[in-house]
C-alpha positions as CSV (number, residue, x, y, z in Angstrom):
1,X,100.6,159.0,116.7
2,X,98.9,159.3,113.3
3,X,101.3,159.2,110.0
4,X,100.4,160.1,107.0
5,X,102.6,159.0,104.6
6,X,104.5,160.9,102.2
7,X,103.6,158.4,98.9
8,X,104.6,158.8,95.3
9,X,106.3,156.8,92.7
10,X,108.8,157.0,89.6
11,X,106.1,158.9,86.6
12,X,107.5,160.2,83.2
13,X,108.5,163.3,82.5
14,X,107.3,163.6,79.3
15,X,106.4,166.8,76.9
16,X,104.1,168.9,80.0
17,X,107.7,168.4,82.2
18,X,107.0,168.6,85.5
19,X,103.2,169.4,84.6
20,X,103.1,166.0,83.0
21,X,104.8,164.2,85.9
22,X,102.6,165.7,88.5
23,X,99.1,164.6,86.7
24,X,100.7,161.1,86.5
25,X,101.0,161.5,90.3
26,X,97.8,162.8,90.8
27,X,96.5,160.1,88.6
28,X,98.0,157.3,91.4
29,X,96.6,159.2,94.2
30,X,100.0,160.3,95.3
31,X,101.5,163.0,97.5
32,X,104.8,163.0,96.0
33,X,106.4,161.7,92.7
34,X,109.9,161.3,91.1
35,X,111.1,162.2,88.2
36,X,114.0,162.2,85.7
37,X,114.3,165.0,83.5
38,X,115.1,163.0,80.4
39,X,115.6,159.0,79.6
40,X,117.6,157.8,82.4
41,X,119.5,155.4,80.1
42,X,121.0,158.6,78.7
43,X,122.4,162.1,78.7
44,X,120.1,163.8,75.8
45,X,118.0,166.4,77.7
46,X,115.6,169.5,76.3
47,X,115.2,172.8,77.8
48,X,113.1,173.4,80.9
49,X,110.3,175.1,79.8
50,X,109.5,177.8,82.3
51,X,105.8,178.3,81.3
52,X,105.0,174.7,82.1
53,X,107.2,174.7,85.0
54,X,104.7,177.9,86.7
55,X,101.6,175.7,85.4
56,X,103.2,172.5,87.2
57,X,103.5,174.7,90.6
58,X,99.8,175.6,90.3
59,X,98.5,172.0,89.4
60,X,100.3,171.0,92.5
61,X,99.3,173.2,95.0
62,X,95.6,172.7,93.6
63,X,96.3,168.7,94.4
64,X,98.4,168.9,97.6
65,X,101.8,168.1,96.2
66,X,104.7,170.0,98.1
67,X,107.6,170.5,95.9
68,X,109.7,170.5,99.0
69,X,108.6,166.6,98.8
70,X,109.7,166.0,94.7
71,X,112.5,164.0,93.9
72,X,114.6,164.1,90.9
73,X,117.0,161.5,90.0
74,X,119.8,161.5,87.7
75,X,120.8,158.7,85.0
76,X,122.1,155.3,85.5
77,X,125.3,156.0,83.1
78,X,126.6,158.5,85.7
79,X,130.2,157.1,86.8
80,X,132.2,159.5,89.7
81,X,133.6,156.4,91.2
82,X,136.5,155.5,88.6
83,X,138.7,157.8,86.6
84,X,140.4,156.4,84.6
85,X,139.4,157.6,81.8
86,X,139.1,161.2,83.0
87,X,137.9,162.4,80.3
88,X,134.2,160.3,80.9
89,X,134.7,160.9,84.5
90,X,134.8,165.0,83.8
91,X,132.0,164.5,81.7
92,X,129.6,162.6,84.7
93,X,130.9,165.6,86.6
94,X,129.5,168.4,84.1
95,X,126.5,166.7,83.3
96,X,125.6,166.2,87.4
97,X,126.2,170.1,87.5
98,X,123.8,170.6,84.7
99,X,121.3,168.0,86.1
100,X,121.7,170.5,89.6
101,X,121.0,173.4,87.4
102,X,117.8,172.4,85.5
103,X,115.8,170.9,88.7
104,X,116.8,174.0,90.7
105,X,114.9,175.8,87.7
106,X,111.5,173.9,88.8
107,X,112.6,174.5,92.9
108,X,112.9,170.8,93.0
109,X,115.2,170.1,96.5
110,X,117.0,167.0,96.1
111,X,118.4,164.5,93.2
112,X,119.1,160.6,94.0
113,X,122.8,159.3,92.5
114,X,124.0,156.3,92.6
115,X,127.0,156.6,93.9
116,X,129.0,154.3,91.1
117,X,131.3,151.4,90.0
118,X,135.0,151.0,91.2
119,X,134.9,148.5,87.8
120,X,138.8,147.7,88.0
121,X,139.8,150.3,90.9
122,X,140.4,149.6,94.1
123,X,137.4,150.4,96.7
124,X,139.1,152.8,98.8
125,X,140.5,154.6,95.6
126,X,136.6,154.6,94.2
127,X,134.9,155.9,96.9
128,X,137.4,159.1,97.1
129,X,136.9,159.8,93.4
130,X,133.1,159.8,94.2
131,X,133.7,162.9,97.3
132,X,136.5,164.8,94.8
133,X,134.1,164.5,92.0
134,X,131.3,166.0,94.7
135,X,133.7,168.6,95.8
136,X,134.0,169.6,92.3
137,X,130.1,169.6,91.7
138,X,129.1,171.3,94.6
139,X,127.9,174.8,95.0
140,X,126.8,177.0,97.9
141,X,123.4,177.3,96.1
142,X,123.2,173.6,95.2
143,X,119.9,171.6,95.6
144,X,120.8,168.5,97.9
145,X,122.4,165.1,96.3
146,X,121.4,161.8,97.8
147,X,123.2,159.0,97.3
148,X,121.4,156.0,97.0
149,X,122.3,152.9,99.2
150,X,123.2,150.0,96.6
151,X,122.2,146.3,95.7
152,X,126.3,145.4,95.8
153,X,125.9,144.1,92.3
154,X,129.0,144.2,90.2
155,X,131.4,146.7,91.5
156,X,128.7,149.3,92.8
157,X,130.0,151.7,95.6
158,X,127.5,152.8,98.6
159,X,126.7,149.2,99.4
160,X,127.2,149.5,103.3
161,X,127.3,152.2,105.9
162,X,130.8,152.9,106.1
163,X,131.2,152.9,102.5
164,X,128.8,156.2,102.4
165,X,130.1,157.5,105.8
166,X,133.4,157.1,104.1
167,X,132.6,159.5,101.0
168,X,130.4,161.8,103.4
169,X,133.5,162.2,105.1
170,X,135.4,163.2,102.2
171,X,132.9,165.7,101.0
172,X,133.5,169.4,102.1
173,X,129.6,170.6,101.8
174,X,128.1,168.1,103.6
175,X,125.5,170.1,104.4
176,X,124.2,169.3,100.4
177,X,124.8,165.5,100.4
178,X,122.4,162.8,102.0
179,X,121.5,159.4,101.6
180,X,118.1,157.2,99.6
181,X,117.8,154.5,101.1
182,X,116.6,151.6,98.8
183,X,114.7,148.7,100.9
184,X,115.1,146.7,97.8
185,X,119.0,147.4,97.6
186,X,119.0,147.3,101.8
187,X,117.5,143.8,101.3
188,X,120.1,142.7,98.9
189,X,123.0,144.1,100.5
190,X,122.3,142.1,103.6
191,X,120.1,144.7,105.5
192,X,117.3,142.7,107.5
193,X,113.8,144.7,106.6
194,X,112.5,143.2,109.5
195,X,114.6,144.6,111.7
196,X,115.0,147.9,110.1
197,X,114.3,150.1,113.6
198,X,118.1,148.2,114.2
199,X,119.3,149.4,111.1
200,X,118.1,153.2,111.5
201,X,119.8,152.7,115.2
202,X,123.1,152.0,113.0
203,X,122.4,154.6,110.5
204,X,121.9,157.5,113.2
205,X,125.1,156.2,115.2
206,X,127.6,155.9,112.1
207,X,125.8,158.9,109.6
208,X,122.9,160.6,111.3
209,X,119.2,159.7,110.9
210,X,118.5,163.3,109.8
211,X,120.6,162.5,106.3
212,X,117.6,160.1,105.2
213,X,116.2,162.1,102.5
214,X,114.2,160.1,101.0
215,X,113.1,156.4,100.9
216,X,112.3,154.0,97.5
217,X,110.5,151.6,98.8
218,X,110.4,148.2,96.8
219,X,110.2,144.2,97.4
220,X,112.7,141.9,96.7
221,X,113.0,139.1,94.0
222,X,115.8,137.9,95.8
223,X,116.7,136.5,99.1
224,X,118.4,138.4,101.8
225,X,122.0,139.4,101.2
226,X,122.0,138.3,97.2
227,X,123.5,141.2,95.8
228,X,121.3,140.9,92.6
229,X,118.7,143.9,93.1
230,X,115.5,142.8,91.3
231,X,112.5,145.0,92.6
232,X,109.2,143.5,93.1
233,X,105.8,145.0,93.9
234,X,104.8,145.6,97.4
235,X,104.0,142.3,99.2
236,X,104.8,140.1,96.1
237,X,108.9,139.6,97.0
238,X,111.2,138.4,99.8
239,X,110.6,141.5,101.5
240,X,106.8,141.0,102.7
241,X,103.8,143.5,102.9
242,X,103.8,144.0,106.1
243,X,107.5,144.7,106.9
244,X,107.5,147.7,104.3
245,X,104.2,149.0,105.8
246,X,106.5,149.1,109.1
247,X,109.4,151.3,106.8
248,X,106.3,153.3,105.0
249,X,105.0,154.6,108.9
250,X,108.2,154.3,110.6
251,X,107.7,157.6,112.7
252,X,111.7,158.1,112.9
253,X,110.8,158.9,108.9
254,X,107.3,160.2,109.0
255,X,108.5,163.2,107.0
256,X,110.9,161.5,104.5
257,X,109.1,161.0,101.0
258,X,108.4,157.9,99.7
259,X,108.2,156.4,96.0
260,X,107.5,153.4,95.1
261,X,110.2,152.1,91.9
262,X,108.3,148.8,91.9
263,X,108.0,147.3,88.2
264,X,105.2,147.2,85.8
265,X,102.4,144.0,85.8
266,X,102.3,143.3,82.3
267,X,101.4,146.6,80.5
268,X,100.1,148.3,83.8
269,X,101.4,150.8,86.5
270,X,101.1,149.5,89.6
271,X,101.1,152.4,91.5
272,X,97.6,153.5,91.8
273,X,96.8,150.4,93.8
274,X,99.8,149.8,95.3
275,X,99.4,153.5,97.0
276,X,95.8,152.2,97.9
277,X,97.5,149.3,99.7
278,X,99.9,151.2,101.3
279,X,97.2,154.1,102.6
280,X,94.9,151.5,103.6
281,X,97.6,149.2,105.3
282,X,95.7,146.0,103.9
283,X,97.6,143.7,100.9
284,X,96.0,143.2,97.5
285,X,97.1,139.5,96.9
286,X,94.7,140.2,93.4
287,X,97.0,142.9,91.9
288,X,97.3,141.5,88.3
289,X,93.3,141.3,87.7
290,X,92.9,144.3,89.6
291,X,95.1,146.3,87.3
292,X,93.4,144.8,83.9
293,X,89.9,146.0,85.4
294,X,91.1,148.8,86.6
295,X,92.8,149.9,83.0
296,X,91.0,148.0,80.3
């Protein structure tokens, strides 16, 4: 069976919005592309802009871009997992719901969360403030929430299977929650890469393949089971090339989008050639020089 894979990366969403994210895409020869709709270190957002939103659609029909296939994903300072101060817990809450509204603006279906830190709370405690604080968000018209399988640094939440079957089992429409898996986060939470068809037979058993929503696909710094998550570029970590071209055309996720969150070489995006590697199934072990000639 011939795949081809649904590729894209994290691009800016800069002053063209969505327009501007999708020429970024176009620009690394992607299919796909994520997005957050402001800094994702903060809350400070500006208006959609409808206009650019109807030039965005255009553009990427014009490039083969499905909308169906964009990804939004929300802040990093997003907390549902501890209330204790409920007044900042409220807060993550509202500004999720607006987050929902704006993307469902620019038909985008689905926005990655992490799920968030107990910090002083007790697991079981954390992971039902995360499913209350999705009951609360939730709408019949919602666009879908994935929650993103984590590294198990600090006190993240989502760091194993039955921590997400847990909240998905607390959340009453679960028809608008899946899961991102992370193969960088998999990798440090103790997930074996190489064995990752046994890790999809586990997913589909305790949570149901069809949940898989979308994929970030990035090496590993660290060794297996480190809880540290430190992304490196495809081929260049602990993960190996070769192992995430067996994620990128697992047929089980032949329609799941891809995108790449691997970091910058120096002052370059690496996602042009890294997309090149991944379409072409052959490593680039020259990625650094490449870059500079490709970019100076």
């Amino acid at each position: 069976m011939v795949i081809e894979v649904i590729i894209g990366s994290h691009v800016n969403f800069n002053s063209e919005q969505l327009l501007g994210s999708a020429k970024s895409a176009v620009s690394y020869g992607a299919n796909t592309f994520m997005f957050y709709t402001g800094a994702p270190q903060n809350t400070i957002r500006k208006d959609i802009d409808v206009n650019l939103t109807e030039e965005a659609f255009t553009y990427m029909k014009e490039n083969g871009i499905d909308i169906k296939n964009v990804i939004c994903h929300a802040p990093y300072i997003i907390n549902l997992a501890n209330k204790e101060k409920e007044e900042s817990w409220n807060f993550s809450i509202s500004f999720v719901k607006n987050e929902l509204t704006r993307i469902k603006k620019m038909n985008v279906s689905y926005m990655v969360l992490h799920p968030g830190n107990s910090l002083k709370l007790d697991r079981m405690t954390a992971l039902a403030n995360i499913a209350e604080a999705l009951n609360l968000i939730l709408e019949d018209d919602s666009p879908m929430i994935l929650l993103e399988t984590m590294a198990g640094k600090g006190t993240e939440c989502g760091i194993n299977l039955y921590e997400l079957k847990e909240i998905l089992n607390g959340v009453e429409k679960k028809e608008h929650v899946g899961i991102c898996l992370d193969t960088c986060h998999l990798n440090d939470s103790g997930v074996d890469i190489a064995a990752f068809d046994d890790y999809l037979k586990e997913f589909d058993e305790c949570i149901g393949i069809d949940k898989i929503k979308c994929v970030h696909v990035n090496d590993s710094k660290n060794v297996i089971g480190s809880h540290k998550d430190r992304h490196a570029n495809i081929g260049y970590g602990t993960i190996g090339f070769d192992n995430l071209i067996n994620v990128l055309y697992n047929p089980k996720l032949k329609d799941v989008p891809k995108i790449l969150e691997t970091p910058w070489v120096g002052d370059y995006p690496p996602y042009k050639l890294e997309i090149d590697m991944i379409k072409s199934k052959k490593f680039n072990p020259n990625l650094e020089a490449d870059l500079k000639e490709l970019y100076k």
